[in-house]
Every structure is written in structure tokens, then in C-alpha cells.
N, C-alpha and C positions, 0 to 999 in steps of 0.2 A: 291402171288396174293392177299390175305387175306389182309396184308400188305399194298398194294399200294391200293387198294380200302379203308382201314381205314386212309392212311393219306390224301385221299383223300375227301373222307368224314369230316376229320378236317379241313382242307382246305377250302372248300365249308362251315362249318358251322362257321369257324371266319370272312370271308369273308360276308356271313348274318348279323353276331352278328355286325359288324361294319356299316354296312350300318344302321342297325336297332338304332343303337346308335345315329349314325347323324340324324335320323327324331325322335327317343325319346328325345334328346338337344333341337331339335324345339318344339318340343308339350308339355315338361316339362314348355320350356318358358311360351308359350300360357297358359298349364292347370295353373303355377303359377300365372300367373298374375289372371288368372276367379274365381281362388280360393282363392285368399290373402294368399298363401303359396312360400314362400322361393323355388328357383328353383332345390336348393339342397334336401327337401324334397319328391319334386315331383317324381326330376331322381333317391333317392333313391328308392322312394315308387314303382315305375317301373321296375326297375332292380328289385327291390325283387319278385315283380309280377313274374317276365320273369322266372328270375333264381329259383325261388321255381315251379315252373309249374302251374299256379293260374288258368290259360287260359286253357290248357286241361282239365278240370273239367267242371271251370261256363264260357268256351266261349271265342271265341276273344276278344268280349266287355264285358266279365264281364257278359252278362244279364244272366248267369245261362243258365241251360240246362234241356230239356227232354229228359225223356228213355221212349219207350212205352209208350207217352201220361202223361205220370205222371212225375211230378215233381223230378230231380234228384241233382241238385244241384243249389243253389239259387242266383237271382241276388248277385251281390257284390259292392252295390251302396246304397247312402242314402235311395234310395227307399226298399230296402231287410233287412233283419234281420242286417245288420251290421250299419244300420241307427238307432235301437234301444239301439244301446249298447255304452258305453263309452269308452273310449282310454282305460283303466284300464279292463276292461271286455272282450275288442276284444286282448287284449295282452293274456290272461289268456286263450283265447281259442284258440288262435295260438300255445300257449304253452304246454296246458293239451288235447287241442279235447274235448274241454268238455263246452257247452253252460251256461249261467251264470245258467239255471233252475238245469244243472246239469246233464243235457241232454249230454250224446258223439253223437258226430257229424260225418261224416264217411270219415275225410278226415285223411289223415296218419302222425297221434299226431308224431310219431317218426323222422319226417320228420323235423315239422316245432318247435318241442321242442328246440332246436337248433338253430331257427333263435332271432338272437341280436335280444333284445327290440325296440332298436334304427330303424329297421328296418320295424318290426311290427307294432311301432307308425307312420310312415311315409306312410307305407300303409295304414291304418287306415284314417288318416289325408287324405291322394288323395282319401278314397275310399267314405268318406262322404262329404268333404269340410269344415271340422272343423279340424281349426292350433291345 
């Protein structure tokens, strides 16, 4: 039973993951074009979103989230903390958890230690609008 509910559960979430894909192709378009970014950057920069869990944290849109009224994790837009920082300094924090002040940040270093540069810089790039 275990079994046919788990592949079915697989089933059901490639079955999302493709549909999800055909409208991130179209809004990669879109976001490349508003952004003067390559469409290739865009849908990586998305997929990496997706596939590292960006969205559980700061939100569907990214705008960050509250816990109890207070601030729990921060937009992730040119307007939030990742609009201050350079391609070079937001790579270094996706890599260490560690803000350029030196500051750790409380997202799970172990995780994104791990993700290509390549991948980092392309979120980066969709997350402020600087190629």
C-alpha cells in the first residue's frame, strides 16, 4: 500500500513539475525580455528557486514572510537585502550563510553549499535585474 501511494505521489508531482515548466518557459520569456536577461538565465534562475526550496521560506513571490508579526525571512528582490549586494557577495552567501557583515543568516548553509555558482549567479541576476 506504502508503495502504490508513493508512486503515486511521484506521479502526481512530475505530472506538476511539467505543467510548472510550460508556464516558467513563458514567464522566463516575459521576465527575460523586462530584464535584458538571456532566457536561459532566467529559467535557470527559476529552476534553482524551485529546486533549492526558495519559496518555502520568503513565499510564493519571494516577498519574504512573517512568524508572530515579526519579520522571519526577507524579501528576495531588489528591494530586500539582496538589492545591496553584489553578484560576488550574494554567491558567497549562498555558499557560506554568512552575510558580507559576517553575519550567519538562518538558511541551511549545508544545503546551498553545493549549488554551482553558475546557478547562484543567475538567481542573483532574476532576483535584482542586473545581467
Amino acid at each position: 500500500m506504502r508503495l502504490i501511494a508513493f508512486c503515486l505521489t511521484l506521479i502526481l508531482a512530475v505530472c506538476l513539475f511539467e505543467a510548472d515548466l510550460a508556464v516558467s518557459r513563458a514567464s522566463a520569456r516575459s521576465a527575460a525580455a523586462y530584464y535584458g536577461l538571456t532566457p536561459d538565465v532566467v529559467a535557470r534562475a527559476q529552476g534553482g528557486l524551485r529546486s533549492y526550496g526558495c519559496m518555502q521560506c520568503h513565499g510564493a513571490t519571494l516577498q519574504g514572510q512573517k512568524k508572530n508579526g515579526k519579520a522571519w525571512s526577507p524579501t528576495l528582490s531588489f528591494l530586500g537585502p539582496v538589492g545591496h549586494y553584489s553578484s560576488a557577495q550574494f554567491v558567497k552567501l549562498m555558499h557560506t550563510g554568512k552575510k558580507p557583515n559576517g553575519k550567519r543568516v538562518a538558511q541551511s548553509g549545508h544545503v546551498f553549499a553545493k549549488m554551482p555558482t553558475q546557478a547562484a549567479t543567475s538567481i542573483y541576476s532574476y532576483l535584482t535585474g542586473k545581467p
